[in-house]
PATORVEX-56714 format. One record per residue (C-alpha): residue in one letter; x, y, z. Coordinates in nm, 4 decimals, decimal comma, always signed. Example, Ala and Ser with C-alpha at 12.3 -4.5 7.8 and 13.67 -1.06 7.14 Angstrom:
<sites>
   zati         c1         c2         c3
      A    +1,2300    -0,4500    +0,7800
      S    +1,3670    -0,1060    +0,7140
</sites>
This chain:
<sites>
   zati         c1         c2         c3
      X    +7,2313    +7,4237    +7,4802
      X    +7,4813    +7,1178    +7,3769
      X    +7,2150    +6,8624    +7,2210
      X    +7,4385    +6,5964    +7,1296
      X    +7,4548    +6,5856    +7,5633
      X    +7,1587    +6,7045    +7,6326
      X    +7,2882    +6,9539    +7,8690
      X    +7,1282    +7,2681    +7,8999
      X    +7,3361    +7,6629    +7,9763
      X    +7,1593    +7,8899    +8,0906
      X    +7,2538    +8,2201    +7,9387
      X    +7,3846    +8,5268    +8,1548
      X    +7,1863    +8,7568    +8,3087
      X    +7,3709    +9,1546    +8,3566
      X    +7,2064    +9,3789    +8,5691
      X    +7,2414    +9,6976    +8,4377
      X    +7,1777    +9,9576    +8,7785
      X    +7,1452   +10,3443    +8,6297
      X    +7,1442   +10,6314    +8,8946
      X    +6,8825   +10,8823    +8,8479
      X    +7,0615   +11,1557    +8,9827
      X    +7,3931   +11,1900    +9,1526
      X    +7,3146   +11,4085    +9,4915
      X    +7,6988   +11,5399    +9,4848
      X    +7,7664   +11,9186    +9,4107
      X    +7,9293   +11,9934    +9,0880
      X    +8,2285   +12,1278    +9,2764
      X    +8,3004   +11,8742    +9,4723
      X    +8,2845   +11,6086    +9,1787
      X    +8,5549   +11,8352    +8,9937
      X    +8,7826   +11,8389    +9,2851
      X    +8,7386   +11,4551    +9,2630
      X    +8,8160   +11,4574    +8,8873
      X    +9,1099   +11,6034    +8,9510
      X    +9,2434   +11,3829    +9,2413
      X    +9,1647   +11,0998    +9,0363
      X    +9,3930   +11,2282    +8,7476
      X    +9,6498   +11,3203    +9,0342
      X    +9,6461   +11,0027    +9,1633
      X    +9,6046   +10,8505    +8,7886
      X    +9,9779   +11,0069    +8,6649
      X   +10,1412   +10,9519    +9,0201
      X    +9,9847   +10,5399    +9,0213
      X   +10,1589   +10,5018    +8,6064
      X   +10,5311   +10,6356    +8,7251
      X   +10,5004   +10,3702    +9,0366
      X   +10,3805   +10,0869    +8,8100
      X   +10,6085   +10,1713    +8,5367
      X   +10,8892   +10,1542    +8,8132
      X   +10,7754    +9,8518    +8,9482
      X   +10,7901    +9,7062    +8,6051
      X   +11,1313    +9,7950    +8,5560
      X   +11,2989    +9,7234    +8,9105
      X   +11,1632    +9,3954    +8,8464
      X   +11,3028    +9,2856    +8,4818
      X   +11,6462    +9,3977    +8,6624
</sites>
């Protein structure tokens, strides 16, 4: 609160949402996993690229 105003904030609110259980097979969230890092290494060389072609 600001009292010198008399304005009130109201503070924030998170909602914190926590899964019980994830239905997905083990396997398939590996394969995942590894597409992610896949995409992960292939997504930094474009950026970094990017990046560079545009300081030129």
């Amino acid at each position: 609160t600001l009292c010198s105003r008399g304005i009130t904030i109201a503070p924030r609110r998170i909602a914190v949402v926590c899964a019980a259980g994830s239905g997905k097979k083990p396997d398939s969230a590996a394969k995942r996993a590894r597409q992610a890092e896949k995409r992960r290494i292939y997504n930094k060389a474009r950026k970094s690229e990017m990046k560079t072609r545009m300081k030129k």
